[in-house]
N, C-alpha and C positions, 0 to 999 in steps of 0.2 A: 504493500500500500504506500508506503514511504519513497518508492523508487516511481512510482505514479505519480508522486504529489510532485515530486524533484524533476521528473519530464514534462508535467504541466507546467511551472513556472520557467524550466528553460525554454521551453515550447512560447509561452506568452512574451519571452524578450525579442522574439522573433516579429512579434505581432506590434510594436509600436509604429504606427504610420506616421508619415513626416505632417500629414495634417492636425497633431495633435495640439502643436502649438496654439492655433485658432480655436481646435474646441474646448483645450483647456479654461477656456474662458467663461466655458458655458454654465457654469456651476452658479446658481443664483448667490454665492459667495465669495464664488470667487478662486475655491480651491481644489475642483475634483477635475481628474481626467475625464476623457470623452465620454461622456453618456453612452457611447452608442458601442464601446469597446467594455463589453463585459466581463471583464478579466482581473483576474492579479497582478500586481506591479511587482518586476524584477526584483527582489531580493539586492540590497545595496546595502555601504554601511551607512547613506543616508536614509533611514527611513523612518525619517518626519513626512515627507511628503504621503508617503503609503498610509500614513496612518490620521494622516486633518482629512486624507481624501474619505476615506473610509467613515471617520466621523462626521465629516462634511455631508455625507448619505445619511448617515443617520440621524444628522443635526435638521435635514431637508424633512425624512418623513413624520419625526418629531416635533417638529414646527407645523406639518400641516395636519395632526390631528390635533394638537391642542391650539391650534387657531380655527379650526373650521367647525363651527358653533359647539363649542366645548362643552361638555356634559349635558347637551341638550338633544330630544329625542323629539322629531316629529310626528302627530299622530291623528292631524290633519290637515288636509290640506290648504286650507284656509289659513291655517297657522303659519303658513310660511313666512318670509318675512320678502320684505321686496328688493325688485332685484337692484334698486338703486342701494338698498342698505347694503344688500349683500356681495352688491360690487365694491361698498366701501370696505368693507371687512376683509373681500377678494384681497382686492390691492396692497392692504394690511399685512397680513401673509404674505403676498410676492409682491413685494415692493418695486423687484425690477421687470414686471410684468409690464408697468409703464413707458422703459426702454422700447416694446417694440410697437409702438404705435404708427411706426410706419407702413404695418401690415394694414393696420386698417385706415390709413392714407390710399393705398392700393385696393383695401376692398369699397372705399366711398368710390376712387374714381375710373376702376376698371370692371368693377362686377357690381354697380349700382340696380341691378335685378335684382338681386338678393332682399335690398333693403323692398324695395318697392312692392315685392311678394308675399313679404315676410315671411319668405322660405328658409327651412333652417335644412342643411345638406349635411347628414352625420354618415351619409354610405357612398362617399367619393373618395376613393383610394390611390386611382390614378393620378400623376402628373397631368397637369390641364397645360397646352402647347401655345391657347391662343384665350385672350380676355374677350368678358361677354361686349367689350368699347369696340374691339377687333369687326366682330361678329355684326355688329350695329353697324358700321361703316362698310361690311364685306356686303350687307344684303340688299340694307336705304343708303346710297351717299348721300341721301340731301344730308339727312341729319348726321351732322358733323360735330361732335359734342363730348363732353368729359373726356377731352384731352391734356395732355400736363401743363397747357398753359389757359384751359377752362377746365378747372378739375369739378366747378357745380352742376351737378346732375338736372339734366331738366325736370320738370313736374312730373310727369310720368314716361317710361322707356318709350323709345319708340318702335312700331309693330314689329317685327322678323317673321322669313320666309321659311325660315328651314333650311336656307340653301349652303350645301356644303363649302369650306373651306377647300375641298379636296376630293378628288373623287381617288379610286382603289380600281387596278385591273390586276386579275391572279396571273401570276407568271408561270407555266410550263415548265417541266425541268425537275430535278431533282436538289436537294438541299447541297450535298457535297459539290455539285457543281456550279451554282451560286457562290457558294463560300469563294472557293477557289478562281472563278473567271468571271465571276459577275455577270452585268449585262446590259442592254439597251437602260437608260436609266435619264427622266428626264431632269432640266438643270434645276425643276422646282425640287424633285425629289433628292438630287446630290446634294443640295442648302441644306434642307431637311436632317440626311442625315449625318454629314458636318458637325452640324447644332448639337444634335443629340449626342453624339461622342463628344465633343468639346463638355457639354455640360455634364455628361460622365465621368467625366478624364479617362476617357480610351482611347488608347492610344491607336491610329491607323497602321500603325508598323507591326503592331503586335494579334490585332485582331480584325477580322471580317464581317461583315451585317448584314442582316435582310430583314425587310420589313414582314410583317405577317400579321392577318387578317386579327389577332385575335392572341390573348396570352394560352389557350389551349390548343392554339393551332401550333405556338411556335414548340410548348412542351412536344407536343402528338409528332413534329418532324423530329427533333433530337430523338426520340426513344425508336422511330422507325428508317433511322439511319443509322442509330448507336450498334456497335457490332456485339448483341448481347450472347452469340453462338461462340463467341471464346471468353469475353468478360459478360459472367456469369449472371452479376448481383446487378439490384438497383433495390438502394437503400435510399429514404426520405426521410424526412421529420418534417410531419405537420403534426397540430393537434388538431386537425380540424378539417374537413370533409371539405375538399380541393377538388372541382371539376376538371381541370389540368390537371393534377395529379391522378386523377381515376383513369382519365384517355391516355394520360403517358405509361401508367401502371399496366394498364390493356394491351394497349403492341407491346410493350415491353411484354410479356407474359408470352404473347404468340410468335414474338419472335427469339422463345427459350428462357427468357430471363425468370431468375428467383425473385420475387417481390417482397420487399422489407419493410418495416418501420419502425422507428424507432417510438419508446413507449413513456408517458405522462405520470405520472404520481397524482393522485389525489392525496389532499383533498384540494393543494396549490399547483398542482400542474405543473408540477418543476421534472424538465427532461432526465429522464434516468439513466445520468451519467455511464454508471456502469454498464450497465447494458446496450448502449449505443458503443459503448469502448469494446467491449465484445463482439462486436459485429464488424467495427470498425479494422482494427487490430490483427493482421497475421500473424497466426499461429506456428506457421513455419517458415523460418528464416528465408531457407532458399526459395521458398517461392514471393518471396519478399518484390522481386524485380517485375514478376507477371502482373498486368492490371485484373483489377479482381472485380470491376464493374463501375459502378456510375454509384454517385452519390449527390443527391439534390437536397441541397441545404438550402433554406429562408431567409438567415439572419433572425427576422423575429416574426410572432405570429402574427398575421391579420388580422385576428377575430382576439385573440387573449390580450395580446399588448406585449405578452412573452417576449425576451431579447436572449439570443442565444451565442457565447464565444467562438469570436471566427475560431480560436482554438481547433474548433472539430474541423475546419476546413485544412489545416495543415498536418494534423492527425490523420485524416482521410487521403492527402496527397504524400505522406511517406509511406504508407502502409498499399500503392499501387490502385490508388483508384483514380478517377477520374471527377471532377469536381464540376455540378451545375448549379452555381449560386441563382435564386429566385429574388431580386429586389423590387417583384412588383407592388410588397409591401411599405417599401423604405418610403418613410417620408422624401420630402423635395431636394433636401440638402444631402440626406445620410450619406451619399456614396463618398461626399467628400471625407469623411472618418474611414472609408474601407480601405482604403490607399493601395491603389492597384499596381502602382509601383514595389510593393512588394505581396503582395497576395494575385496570383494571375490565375484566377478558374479558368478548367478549357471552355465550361462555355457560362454565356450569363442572360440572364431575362427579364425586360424591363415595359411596361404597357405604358402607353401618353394617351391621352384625352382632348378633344379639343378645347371646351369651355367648363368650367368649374362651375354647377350647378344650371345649366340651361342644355347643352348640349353633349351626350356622353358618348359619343363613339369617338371612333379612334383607332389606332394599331398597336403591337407590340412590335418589338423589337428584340431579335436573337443574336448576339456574341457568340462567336469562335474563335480559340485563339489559335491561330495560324499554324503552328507546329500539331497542333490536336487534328486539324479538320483531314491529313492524311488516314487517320483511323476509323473514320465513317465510309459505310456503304455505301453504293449509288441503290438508291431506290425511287421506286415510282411512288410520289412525296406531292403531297396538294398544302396549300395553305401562305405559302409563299406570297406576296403581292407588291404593286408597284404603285407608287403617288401620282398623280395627275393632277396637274394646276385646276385650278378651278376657273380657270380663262377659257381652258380647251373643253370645258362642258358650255359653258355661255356659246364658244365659237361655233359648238357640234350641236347645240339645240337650235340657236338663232338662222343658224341655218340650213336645218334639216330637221325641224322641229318632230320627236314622236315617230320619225321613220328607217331612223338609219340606226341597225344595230349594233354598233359600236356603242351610240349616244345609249340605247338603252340599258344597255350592259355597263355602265359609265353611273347612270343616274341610278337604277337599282341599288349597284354596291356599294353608292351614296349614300343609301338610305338607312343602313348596314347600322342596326344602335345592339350595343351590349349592355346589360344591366344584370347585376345577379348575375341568376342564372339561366336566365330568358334572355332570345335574342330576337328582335325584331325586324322585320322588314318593311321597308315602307314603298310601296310603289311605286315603279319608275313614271309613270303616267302621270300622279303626283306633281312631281318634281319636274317634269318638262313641263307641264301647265304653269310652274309658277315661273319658269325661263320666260314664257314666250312674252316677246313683247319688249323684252328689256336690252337694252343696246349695249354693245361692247365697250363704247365709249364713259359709261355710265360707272362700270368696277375697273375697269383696266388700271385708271388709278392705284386701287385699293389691293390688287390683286399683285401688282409690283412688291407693294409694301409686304404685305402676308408671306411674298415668298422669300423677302428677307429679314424677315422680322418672326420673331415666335416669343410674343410678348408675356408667355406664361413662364417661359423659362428664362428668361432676362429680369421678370420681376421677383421671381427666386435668387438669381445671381446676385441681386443687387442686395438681398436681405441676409444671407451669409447663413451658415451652420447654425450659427451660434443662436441669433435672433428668433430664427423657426423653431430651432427645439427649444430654447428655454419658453417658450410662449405656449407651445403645445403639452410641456409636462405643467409647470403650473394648470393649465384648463382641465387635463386630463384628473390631475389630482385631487382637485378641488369636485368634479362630479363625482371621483370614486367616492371620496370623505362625505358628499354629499348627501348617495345614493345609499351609503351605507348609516344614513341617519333618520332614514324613515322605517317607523314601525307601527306595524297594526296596533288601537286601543284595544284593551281589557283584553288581551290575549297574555300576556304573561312576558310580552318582550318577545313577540312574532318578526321577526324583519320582516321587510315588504320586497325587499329586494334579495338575491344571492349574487354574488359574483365571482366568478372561475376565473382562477389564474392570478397573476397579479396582483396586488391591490393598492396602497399607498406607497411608492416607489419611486426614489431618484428616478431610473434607469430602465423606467417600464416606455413601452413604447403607446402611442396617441390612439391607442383602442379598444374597446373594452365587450367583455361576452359576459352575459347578466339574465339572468327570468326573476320577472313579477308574480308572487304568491299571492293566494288571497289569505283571508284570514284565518282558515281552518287548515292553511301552508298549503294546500293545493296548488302546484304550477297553472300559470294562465297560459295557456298556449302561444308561444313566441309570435307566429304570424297574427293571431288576433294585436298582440299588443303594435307588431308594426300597421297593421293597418289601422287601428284606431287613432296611430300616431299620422300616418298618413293624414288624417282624417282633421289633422289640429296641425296641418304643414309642416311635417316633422318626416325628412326622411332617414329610416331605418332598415335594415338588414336582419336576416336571422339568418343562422347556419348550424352546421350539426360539429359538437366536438368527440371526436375516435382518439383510439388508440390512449384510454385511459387507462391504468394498472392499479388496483384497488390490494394494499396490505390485506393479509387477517383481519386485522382491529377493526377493518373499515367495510367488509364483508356483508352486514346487517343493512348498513345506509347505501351500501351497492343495489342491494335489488329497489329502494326505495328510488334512486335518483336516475339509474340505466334507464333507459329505452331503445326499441328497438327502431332503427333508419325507416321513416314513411314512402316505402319506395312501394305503388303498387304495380310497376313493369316488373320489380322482381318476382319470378316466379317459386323462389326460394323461401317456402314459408319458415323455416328454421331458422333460429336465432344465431347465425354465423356468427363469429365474434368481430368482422369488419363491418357488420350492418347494427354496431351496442356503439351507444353511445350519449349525449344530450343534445336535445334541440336547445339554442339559445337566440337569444336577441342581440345586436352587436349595434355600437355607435363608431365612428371612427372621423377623428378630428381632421382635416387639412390643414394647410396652411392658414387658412382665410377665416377660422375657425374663431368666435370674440368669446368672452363670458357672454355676452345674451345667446347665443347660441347652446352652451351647455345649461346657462341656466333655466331656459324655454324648455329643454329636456328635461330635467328634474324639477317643474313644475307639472311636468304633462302626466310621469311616473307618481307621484306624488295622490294621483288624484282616484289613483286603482286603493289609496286608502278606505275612500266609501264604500264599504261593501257593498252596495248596489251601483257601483258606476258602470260598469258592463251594461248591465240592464237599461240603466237610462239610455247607452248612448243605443241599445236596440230600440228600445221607444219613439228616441229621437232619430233615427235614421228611419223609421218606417213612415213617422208621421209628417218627413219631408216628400212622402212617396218616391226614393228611389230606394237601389235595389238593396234588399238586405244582406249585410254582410254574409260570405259564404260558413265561416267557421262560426257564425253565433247560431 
């Protein structure tokens, strides 16, 4: 055990990135390394630093349960206190919360929809590439408005078409030969993807890219080019039920591979070390040099907030594997703490968005690094796709409105929106009806700018590591402390909430997985609560957490909190142990993310206090005569 502990911390001296200097900053005091590097500090004979940082963590979560309404238990909802007092109190607590007020400089004058809706967006995960001002000027030029030198918003937004930034055509071809020889590639799309490696820091000398429809498209190609008929394995770490992960798992299976994962601790969800070391880890020396398979690591979860040590990614590349880091999770900033200058996965995977709360499709984007991509197969591979100006859909409708198939195959893949786990289509027909009429002369302008400009990711640039996440752990902390101070009356000290994984935490990441009890502790069913929340302009997620590992002790609250996956295509009525797990509710901060936004949340959860709130709002949804909720 000792000679483990002594390889982890030489292992961790490995792992200091040269970006650490900037994120040491981040510490709302001033004293702790990178949030986002969950690790031990090198063993020196200085070791004051190791140990303020370490108190500095605990001096963080210490402060925020005895400032976030200190021995007081909410029990209902009317009691709450308002959110003007309880942003005074906020600020009290993180004083340097104030410091980033330039984020919400950027959300007055680049995403003034938000305010106007009063939409609150807790299930946008992706990087947004372009601001909702972009979008205004890409669809109406007239209206020419909340720019940086008129940052006041007009009275109300002005109307939008829908019309894409960009249209997508799939490219032919196999993955391994993309990598390697690329291909026709227009100059909006080379911009495009320029941008997106510069604000990666990937480097073009070391690695290849392709766009892809979709982050399951880009998993579904790596696992059906990976050569899993000599490297054997494919080991993952989620906690939590990954549609990517399920299709990658899938060919990976048919094309030989052993499917792994790595497993959770209840009742805090904390990755079980040793048994991912055992998976991890060759057993016999001389086969030390053979690759032993693929290993898809997250960084941290998307649903828990879990942050997990690159540690395992250089553990996993001595012992002869193959590394696919997953940052579809990272906030805006994080890659700049992963410092690819010394961490190089052979391959990496990253999704972008167009508009932060108005408009969510988009692409992903797949990394290979260059020495790796001879190890892939040629296979007959879909998913791949190519960008298209959004000038050459104006060019191809206006003048051949509705008949020429190209324009339609242009304008459908347009319409192309991902959410969840539902993907939509929206009609090419649509889309060319709202072209006609409109003259080239009218975007060309605007269309210039768009393809040199990707103003979502310049306004991240400009806000730093440091800024974004101290702003997002404050918010994040302050809902958990929040959420975890409401309780059912006359019950005996019922919480109203539970929450998995994480909880008040320096170094927890901006998201949280939670269910709503009633007061006899019965679960409320996660999608009823999203869609009620829909229902009071609150966007929310729910997702399922797997691969939990329940001790002895904990054996009795196992059968209580398990459930089995509501899959009814599976035709497996049997309780397999990949279909056990918890349905949960998720929220998930961005960048753009204010206290009224968490605190709209923890007044809306708040309100499952009255035991009959469910039922009113059945009452009142029928007696507006539309349709009644499907789960009430």
């Amino acid at each position: 055990m000792r000679k483990d502990q002594r390889s982890m911390k030489e292992e961790s001296k490995k792992m200091q990135s040269p970006c650490l200097e900037e994120v040491s900053q981040g510490c709302l005091h001033g004293c702790c390394p990178s949030p986002f590097l969950n690790q031990h500090e090198p063993q020196t004979k200085a070791s004051k630093p190791r140990n303020s940082s370490a108190a500095c963590r605990r001096d963080f979560a210490s402060k925020t349960t005895s400032s976030i309404f200190p021995n007081t238990q909410f029990t209902n909802h009317e009691s709450l206190p308002s959110m003007q007092d309880s942003f005074a109190e906020f600020t009290k607590a993180y004083p340097q919360y104030s410091d980033t007020y330039r984020v919400d400089q950027i959300r007055s004058r680049e995403y003034y929809h938000l305010s106007f809706s009063d939409h609150t967006c807790l299930d946008y995960l992706g990087i947004g590439l372009f601001s909702y001002s972009q979008l205004q000027k890409q669809e109406c030029p007239k209206y020419r408005i909340a720019s940086s030198s008129f940052p006041v918003p007009p009275e109300s937004p002005p109307p939008v078409l829908d019309i894409p930034f960009f249209g997508v055509s799939y490219k032919p071809g196999n993955l391994k030969t993309q990598l390697l020889h690329g291909g026709v590639a227009s100059e909006f799309e080379s911009v495009i993807r320029k941008r997106i490696m510069s604000f990666l820091n990937v480097s073009e000398n070391d690695y290849s890219m392709v766009f892809t429809a979709n982050k399951t498209s880009a998993f579904k190609l790596v696992a059906e080019s990976y050569p899993f008929q000599s490297n054997r394995k494919l080991l993952t770490v989620y906690d939590y039920e990954s549609e990517a992960i399920e299709a990658m798992s899938n060919s990976s299976e048919k094309n030989g591979a052993k499917v792994m994962s790595a497993e959770f601790s209840w009742p805090r969800l904390r990755l079980q070390s040793s048994k991912l070391r055992n998976m991890l880890v060759s057993k016999e020396k001389k086969k030390k040099k053979k690759r032993r398979g693929l290993f898809v690591f997250p960084l941290h979860s998307r649903m828990t907030g879990a942050r997990y040590p690159y540690l395992w990614m250089s553990i996993a590349e001595e012992n002869g594997w193959h590394v696919l880091i997953d940052s579809c999770a990272l906030g805006p900033k994080d890659m700049d703490s992963f410092g690819l200058s010394l961490f190089r996965p052979d391959f990496l995977i990253c999704s972008f968005y167009k508009v932060f709360g108005e408009n969510p499709s988009g692409f992903a984007c797949l990394f290979a690094k260059k020495s790796t991509i001879p190890v892939l197969e040629t296979s007959s591979t879909s998913g791949i796709i190519g960008l298209i100006p959004s000038q050459k859909l104006f060019r191809a409708v206006t003048e051949s409105p509705g008949t020429d198939t190209e324009v339609e195959n242009l304008a459908s893949q347009s319409g192309r929106i991902e959410k969840g786990k539902t993907t939509y289509e929206i009609q090419h027909a649509e889309i060319v009806e709202k072209l006609k009429g409109i003259e080239m002369s009218e975007v060309s302008e605007s269309d210039k700018g768009i393809e040199m400009e990707c103003r979502g990711l310049d306004e991240v640039d400009s806000l730093g590591l440091v800024t974004i996440s101290n702003r997002a752990r404050c918010l994040i902390n302050w809902l958990v402390s929040a959420l975890l101070k409401l309780q059912h009356p006359n019950t005996n000290g019922t919480p109203l909430v539970r929450i998995y994984g994480p909880k008040v935490k320096f170094d927890r990441g901006p998201a949280i997985a939670f269910n709503v009890f009633d007061w006899k502790g019965e679960k409320i069913e996660p999608v009823l609560v999203q869609k009620l929340a829909d229902r009071s302009n609150i966007s929310l997620s729910y997702g399922f957490l797997h691969h939990i590992w329940f001790a002895d002790k904990y054996q009795e609250e196992k059968e209580k909190v398990i459930e089995r996956r509501n899959n009814e295509a599976d035709g497996n009525k049997g309780k397999d142990k990949s279909d056990m797990g918890i349905a949960v509710v998720t929220a998930a901060l961005g960048f753009l993310a204010n206290f009224q936004d968490i605190y709209k949340l923890w007044e809306f959860i708040a309100q499952f206090l009255d035991a009959d709130f469910v039922e009113k709002e059945r009452w009142r949804y029928t007696s507006l005569n539309q349709k009644t909720i499907e789960v009430l």
